[in-house]
C-alpha positions as MATLAB code, in Angstrom:
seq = 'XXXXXXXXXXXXXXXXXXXXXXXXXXXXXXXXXXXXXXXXXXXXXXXXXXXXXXXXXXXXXXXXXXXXXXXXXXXXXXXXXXXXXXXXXXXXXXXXXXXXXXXXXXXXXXXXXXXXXXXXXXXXXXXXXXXXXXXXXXXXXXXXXXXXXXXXXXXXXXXXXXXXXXXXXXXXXXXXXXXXXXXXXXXXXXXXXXXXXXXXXXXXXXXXXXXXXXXXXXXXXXXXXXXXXXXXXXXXXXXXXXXXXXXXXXXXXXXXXXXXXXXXXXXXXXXXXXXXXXXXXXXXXXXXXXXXXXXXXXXXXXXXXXXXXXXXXXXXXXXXXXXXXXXXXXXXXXXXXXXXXXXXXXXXXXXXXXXXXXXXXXXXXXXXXXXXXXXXXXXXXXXXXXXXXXXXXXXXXXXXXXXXXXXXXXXXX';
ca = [
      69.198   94.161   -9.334;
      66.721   92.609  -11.253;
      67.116   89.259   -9.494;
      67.174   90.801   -6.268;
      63.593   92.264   -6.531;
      62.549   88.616   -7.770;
      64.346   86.876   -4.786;
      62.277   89.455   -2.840;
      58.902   89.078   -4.382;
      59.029   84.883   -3.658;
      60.252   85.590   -0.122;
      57.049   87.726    0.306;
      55.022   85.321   -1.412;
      56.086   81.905    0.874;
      55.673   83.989    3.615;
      52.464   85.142    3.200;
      51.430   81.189    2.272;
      53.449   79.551    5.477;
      51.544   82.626    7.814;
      47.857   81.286    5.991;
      48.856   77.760    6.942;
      49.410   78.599   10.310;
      46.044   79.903   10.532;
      44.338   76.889    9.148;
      46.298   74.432   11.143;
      44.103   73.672   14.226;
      46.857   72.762   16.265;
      48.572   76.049   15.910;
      45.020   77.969   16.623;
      44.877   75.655   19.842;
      48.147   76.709   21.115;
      47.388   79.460   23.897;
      43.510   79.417   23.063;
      42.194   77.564   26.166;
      44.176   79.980   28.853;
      43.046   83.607   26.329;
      39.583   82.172   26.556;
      39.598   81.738   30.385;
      41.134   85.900   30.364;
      38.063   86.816   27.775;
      35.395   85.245   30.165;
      37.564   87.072   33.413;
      36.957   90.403   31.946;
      33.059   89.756   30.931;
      33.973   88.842   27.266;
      31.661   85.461   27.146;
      30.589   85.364   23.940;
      34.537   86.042   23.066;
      35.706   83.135   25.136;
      32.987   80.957   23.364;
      33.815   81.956   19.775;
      37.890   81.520   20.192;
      37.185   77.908   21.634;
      34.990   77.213   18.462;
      37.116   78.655   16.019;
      39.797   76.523   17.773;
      38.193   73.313   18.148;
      35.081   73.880   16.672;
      31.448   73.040   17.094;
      31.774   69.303   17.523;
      34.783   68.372   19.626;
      35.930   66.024   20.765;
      37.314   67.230   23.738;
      35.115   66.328   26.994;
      37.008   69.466   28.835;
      36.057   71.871   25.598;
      32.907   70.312   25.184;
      31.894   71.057   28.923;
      33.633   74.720   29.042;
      31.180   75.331   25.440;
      28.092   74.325   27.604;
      29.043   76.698   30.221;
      29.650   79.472   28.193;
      26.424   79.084   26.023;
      24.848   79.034   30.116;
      26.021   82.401   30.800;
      25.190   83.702   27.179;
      21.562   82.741   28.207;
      21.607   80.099   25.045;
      20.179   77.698   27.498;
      18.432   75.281   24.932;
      22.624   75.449   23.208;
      24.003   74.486   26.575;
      21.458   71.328   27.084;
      22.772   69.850   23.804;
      26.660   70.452   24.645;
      26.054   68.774   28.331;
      24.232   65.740   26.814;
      26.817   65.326   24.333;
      29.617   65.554   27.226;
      27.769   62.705   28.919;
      28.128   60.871   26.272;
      31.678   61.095   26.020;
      34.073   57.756   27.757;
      35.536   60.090   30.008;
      32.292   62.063   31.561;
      32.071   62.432   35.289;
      29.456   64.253   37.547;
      29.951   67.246   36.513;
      28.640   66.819   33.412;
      25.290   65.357   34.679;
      25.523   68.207   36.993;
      25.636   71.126   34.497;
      22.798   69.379   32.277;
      20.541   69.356   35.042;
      20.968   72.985   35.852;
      20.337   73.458   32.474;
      17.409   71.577   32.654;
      15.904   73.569   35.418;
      16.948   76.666   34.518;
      14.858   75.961   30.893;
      12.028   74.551   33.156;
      11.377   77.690   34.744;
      11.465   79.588   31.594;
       8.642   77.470   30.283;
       6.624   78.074   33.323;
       6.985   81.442   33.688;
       5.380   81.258   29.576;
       2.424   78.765   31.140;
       4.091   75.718   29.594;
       3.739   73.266   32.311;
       4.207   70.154   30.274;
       7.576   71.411   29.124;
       8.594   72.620   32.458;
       8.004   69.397   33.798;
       9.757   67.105   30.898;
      12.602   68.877   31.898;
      12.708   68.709   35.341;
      11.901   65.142   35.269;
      15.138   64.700   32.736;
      16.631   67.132   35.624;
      16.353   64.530   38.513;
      17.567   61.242   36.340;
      20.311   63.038   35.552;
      21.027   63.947   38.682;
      18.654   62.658   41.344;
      20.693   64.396   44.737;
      20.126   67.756   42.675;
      17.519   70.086   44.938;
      16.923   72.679   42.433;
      14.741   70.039   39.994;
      12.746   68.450   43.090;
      11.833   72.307   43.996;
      10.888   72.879   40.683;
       8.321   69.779   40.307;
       7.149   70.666   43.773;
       6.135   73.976   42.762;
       4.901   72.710   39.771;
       2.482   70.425   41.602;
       0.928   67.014   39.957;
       0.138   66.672   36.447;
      -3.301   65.933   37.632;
      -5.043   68.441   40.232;
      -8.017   70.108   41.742;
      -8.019   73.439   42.990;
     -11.501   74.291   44.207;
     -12.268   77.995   45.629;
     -15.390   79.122   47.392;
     -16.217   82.531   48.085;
     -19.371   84.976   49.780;
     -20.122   88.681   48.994;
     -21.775   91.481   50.137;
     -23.410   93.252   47.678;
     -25.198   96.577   47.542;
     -26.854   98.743   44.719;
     -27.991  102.302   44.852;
     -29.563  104.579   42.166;
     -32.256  106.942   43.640;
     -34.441  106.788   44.829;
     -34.137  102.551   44.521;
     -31.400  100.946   46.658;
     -31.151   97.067   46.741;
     -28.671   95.329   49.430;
     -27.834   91.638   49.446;
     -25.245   88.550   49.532;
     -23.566   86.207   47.373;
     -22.324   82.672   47.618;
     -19.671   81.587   44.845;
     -17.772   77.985   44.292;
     -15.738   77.312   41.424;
     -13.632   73.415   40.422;
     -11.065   73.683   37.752;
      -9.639   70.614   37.585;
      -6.037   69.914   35.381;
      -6.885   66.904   33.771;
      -3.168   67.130   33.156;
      -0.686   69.671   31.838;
      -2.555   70.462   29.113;
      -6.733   69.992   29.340;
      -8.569   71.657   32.362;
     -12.296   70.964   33.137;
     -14.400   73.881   35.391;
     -17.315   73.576   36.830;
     -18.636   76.578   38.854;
     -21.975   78.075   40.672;
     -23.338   81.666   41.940;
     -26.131   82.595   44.156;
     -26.993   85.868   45.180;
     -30.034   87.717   46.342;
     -31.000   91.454   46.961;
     -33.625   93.278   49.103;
     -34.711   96.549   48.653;
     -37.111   99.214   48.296;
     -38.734   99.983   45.270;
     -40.221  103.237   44.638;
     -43.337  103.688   42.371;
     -44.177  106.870   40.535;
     -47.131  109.002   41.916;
     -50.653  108.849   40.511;
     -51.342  111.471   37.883;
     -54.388  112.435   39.844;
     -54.146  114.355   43.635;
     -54.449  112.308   46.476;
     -56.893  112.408   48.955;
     -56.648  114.468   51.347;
     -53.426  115.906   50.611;
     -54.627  119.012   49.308;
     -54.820  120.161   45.440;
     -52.078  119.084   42.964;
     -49.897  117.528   45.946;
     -49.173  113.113   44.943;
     -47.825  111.293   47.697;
     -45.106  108.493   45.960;
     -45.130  105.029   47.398;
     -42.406  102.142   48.271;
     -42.876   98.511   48.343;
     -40.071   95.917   49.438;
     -38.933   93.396   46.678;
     -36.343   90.559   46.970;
     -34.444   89.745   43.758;
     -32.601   85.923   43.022;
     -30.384   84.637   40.604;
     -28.928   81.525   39.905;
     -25.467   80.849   37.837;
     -24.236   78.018   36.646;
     -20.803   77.275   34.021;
     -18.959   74.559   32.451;
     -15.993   75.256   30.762;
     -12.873   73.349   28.889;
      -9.615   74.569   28.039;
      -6.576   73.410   26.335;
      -3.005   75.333   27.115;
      -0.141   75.300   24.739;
       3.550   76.957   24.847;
       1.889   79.885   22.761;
      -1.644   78.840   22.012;
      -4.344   78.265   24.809;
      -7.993   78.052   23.877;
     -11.475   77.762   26.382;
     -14.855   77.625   25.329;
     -17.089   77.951   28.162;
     -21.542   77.375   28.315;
     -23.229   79.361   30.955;
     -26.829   79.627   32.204;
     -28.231   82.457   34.685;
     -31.697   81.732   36.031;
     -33.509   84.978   37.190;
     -36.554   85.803   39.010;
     -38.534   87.833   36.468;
     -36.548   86.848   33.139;
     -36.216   82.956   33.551;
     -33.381   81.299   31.727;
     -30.922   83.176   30.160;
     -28.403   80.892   27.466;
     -25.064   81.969   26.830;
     -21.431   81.005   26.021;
     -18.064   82.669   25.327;
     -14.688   81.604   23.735;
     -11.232   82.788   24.127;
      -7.820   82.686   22.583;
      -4.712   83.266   23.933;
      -1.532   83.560   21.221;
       1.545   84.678   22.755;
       4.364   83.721   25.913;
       5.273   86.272   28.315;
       3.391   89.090   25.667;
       1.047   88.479   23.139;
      -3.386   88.952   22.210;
      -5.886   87.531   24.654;
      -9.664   87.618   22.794;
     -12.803   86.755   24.439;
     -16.145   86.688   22.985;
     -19.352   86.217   24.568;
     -23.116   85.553   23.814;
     -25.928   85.806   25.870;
     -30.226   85.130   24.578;
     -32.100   87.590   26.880;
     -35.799   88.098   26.310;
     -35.300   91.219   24.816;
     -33.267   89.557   22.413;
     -29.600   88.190   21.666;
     -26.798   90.387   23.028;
     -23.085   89.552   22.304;
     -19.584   91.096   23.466;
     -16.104   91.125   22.461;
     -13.068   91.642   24.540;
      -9.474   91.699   22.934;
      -6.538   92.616   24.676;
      -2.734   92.867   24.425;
      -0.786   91.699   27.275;
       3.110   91.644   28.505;
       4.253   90.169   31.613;
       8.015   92.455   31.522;
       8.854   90.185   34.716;
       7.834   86.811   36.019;
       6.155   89.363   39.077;
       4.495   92.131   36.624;
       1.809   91.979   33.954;
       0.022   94.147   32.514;
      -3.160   94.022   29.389;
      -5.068   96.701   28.027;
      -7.880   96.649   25.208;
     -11.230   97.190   24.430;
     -14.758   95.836   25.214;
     -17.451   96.233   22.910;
     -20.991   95.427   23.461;
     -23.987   94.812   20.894;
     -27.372   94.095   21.845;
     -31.352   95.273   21.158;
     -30.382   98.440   22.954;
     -27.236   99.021   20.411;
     -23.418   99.258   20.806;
     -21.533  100.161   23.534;
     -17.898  100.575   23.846;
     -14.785  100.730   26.837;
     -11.480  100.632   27.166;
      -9.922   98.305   29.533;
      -6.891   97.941   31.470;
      -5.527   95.280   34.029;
      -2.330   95.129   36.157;
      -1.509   91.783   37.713;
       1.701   91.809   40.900;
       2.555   88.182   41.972;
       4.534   87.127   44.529;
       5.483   83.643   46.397;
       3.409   84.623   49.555;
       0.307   87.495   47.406;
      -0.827   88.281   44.412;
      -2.865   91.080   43.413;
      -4.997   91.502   40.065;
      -6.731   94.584   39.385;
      -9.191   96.056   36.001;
     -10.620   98.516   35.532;
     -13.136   99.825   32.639;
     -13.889  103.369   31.152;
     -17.079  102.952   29.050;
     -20.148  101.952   28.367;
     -20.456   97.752   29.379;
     -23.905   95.528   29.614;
     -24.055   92.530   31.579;
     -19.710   92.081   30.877;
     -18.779   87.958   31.006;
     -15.870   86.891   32.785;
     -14.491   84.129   31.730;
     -10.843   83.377   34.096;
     -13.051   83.628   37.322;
     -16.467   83.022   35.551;
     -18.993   85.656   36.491;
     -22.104   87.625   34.782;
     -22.260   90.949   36.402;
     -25.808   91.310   35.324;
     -27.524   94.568   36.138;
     -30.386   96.563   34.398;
     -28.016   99.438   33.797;
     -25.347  100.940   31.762;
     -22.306  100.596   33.979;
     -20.318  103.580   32.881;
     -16.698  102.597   34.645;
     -15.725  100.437   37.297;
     -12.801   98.358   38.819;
     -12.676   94.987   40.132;
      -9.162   94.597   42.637;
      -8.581   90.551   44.328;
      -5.906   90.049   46.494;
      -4.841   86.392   47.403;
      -2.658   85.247   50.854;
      -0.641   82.240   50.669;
      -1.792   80.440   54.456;
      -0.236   77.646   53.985;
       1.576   74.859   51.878;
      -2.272   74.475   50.361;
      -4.517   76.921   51.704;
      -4.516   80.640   50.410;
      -6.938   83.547   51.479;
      -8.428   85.898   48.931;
     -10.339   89.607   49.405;
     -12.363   90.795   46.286;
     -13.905   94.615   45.959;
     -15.923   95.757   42.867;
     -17.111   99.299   42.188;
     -18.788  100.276   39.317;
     -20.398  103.605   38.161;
     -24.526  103.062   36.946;
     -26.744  104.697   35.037;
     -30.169  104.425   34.054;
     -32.451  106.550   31.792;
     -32.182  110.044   33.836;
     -30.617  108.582   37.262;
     -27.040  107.483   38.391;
     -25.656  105.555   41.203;
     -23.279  102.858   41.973;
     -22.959   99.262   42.707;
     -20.701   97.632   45.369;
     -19.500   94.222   46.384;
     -16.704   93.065   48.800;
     -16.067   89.385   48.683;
     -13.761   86.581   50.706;
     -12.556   83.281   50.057;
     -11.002   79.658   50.598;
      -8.662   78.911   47.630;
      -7.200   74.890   48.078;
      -4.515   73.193   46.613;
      -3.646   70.241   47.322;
];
C-alpha cells in the first residue's frame, strides 16, 4: 500500500508541473485567445479583451494583426496617448497597410481635440499635422486645423455702449466706444493692444446755501443744478504666454480722466490647471488719493467642452480701506453662441478686467452687479456680440445704479 500512495503522490506532482508549463508556454495561452478576446470586447469587456491579448502575446508583439487589435482596444479604453504608440509601431511593421495609418490618425485627432478643449493649441496642432501625413485623404485632421485656425492670427473686436448712471438726486447718461487687437504671435505668445472712450452728461445738483434765499420766505433754500460732461480715456498693452497647464499675462494700463489726470496701473494673472484648476489676477492702480490694489483668485472647472463654471473672491485695498466680494461666473459655448456671465456680491472699487480689458471706474462703492455677453457666429469670420452690465452703487448716504448695454464686430480671419 505503501507504494501505492507514493505512485500517487508523483502522479500528482508531474501533473501539477506539466499543467504550470502549459500556462507558461505562449503558444498554448495563444490557442483560442484571439476569438475569446473578440467575445470579451462583444459583450463590453474591453479592458478584458486587451489584457488576454497581452498576457498572450504580450506588450511588444510582433504580430501586425495583435499589434493593431492592442491599438484599438487601448482607443475604446480612452488610453488614447497608449493607442498612438501601438499604431506607430504597426506602421512600422513589413506588413502594414492603410489601416494602420488610418487608426493613428484618428488617434491623432482624437488627442488633438483633447488638447484644445485644455487650451493647448500647439499640441493640438502637432498632432493634427502628424494626422494629415499620415493620412492626407483623412477629413477629420483638415477639420481640426481649420478650426484651429493659423498659428499666427489677429482677431480684432470693436464695440459702442450706452451708458447711464443714477444716484439721486445726480444722474449722468452717456456712450462708449471700445476696440481691442490680440494678436497670436503663434500658439503660444499673444500681444493686445486695446482703447476706451466714453463720456457722460448730466446734472449735477449742489447743496443749498446755509442762509435763506431771497425772496423765498424765512428758512426756505432753493437747491441748484448745473450740467457737467465727464471724459475718460483708456488705453492697455498686454502679453501673454499659454501652456498645457500654465498660462501667464501681465498687462500695463493707463486711464486719463477729466478732473484726476493720469491714472498708472497694471495687473498680472496666472492660470494653473486644464479643464479645472486656480485662475489669480492682481491689479494695481496710483490714484491721487493714493495707491489702490486688488486681488481676484478663482477656481474654475469646465465639466464639458460646452460648460464652465469659476467662483472666488475679490478683495480690494486702497486709502479708503478693504473691501471684499464673492464672485461667480458661468460660461455656455456652442459652435454657432456663446454666453459668459459674472456676477459679484460685495463691496468692489474701480474692479480691472483683464480677459476683455476694462476699468469700471466710478466714484462709488458698487455693492453687486453682473456683467452677461452673448456672441453670434455670422459667418465663417464675422461674429456679433451684445454686452449688459448692472451694478448696484452707493455713496456716503445715497444709492443708485449704473447701466450699460453694449454691441460689437468680433473678426477672424
Amino acid at each position: 500500500m505503501r507504494w501505492m500512495r507514493l505512485l500517487g503522490a508523483l502522479a500528482s506532482l508531474l501533473a501539477v508541473t506539466t499543467g504550470a508549463g502549459a500556462q507558461t508556454d505562449p503558444y498554448a495561452l495563444r490557442a483560442g485567445a484571439w476569438d475569446k478576446s473578440v467575445q470579451l470586447e462583444r459583450s463590453g469587456d474591453f479592458r478584458g479583451a486587451r489584457d488576454l491579448l497581452m498576457q498572450a502575446w504580450g506588450t511588444q508583439s510582433d504580430s501586425y494583426e495583435v499589434t493593431m487589435r492592442l491599438a484599438y482596444l487601448e482607443s475604446r479604453l480612452g488610453r488614447i496617448e497608449e493607442a498612438i504608440a501601438l499604431y506607430r509601431r504597426a506602421r512600422a511593421m513589413p506588413p502594414a497597410g492603410a489601416d494602420a495609418a488610418d487608426g493613428l490618425a484618428l488617434a491623432l485627432t482624437a488627442q488633438a481635440y483633447s488638447r484644445m478643449e485644455e487650451g493647448d493649441r500647439e499640441g493640438a496642432r502637432e498632432r493634427l499635422e502628424e494626422a494629415v501625413a499620415a493620412s492626407p485623404d483623412a477629413e477629420a485632421p483638415r477639420r481640426g486645423l481649420a478650426l484651429l485656425g493659423p498659428a499666427s492670427r489677429v482677431d480684432p473686436e470693436v464695440w459702442a455702449a450706452f451708458l447711464q448712471q443714477s444716484v439721486e438726486p445726480d444722474k449722468f447718461q452717456g456712450w462708449a466706444v471700445f476696440a481691442h487687437v490680440p494678436w497670436w504671435v503663434n500658439d503660444r505668445f499673444r500681444l493686445r493692444l486695446a482703447a476706451r472712450y466714453l463720456q457722460t452728461q448730466g446734472d449735477v445738483v449742489t447743496a443749498p446755501p446755509d442762509s435763506p434765499s431771497p425772496g423765498n420766505g424765512p428758512g426756505r433754500r432753493k437747491a441748484s443744478s448745473s450740467r457737467t460732461t465727464d471724459r475718460q480715456g483708456e488705453l492697455y498693452a498686454a502679453i501673454g504666454w499659454s501652456g498645457r497647464y500654465v498660462a501667464v499675462q501681465g498687462m500695463g494700463l493707463a486711464v486719463v480722466r477729466k478732473g484726476e489726470g493720469l491714472i498708472p496701473g497694471g495687473a498680472t494673472s496666472l492660470k494653473i490647471g486644464a479643464t479645472a484648476g486656480l485662475h489669480v489676477e492682481q491689479a494695481i492702480l496710483s490714484r491721487d488719493a493714493g495707491i489702490g490694489w486688488q486681488t481676484l483668485p478663482r477656481l474654475y472647472w469646465w465639466p464639458s467642452h460646452t460648460v464652465g463654471l469659476a467662483a472666488g473672491a475679490r478683495y480690494t485695498h486702497d486709502p479708503r480701506g478693504g473691501a471684499l466680494s464673492g464672485v461667480a461666473g458661468l460660461s455656455v459655448v456652442g459652435r454657432a453662441a456663446a454666453l459668459h456671465a459674472q456676477a459679484h456680491l460685495g463691496t468692489e472699487r474701480w474692479p480691472v478686467t483683464m480677459d476683455t480689458p476694462a476699468v469700471l471706474a466710478l466714484d462709488s462703492d458698487l455693492a453687486a452687479g453682473a456683467v452677461v455677453t452673448s456672441t453670434f457666429r455670422l459667418g465663417d469670420a464675422w461674429q456679433m456680440g451684445v454686452q449688459g452690465q448692472w451694478e448696484k452703487v452707493e455713496v456716503p448716504a445715497f444709492q443708485g445704479s449704473y447701466v450699460s448695454l453694449a454691441t460689437g464686430l468680433i473678426w477672424s480671419p
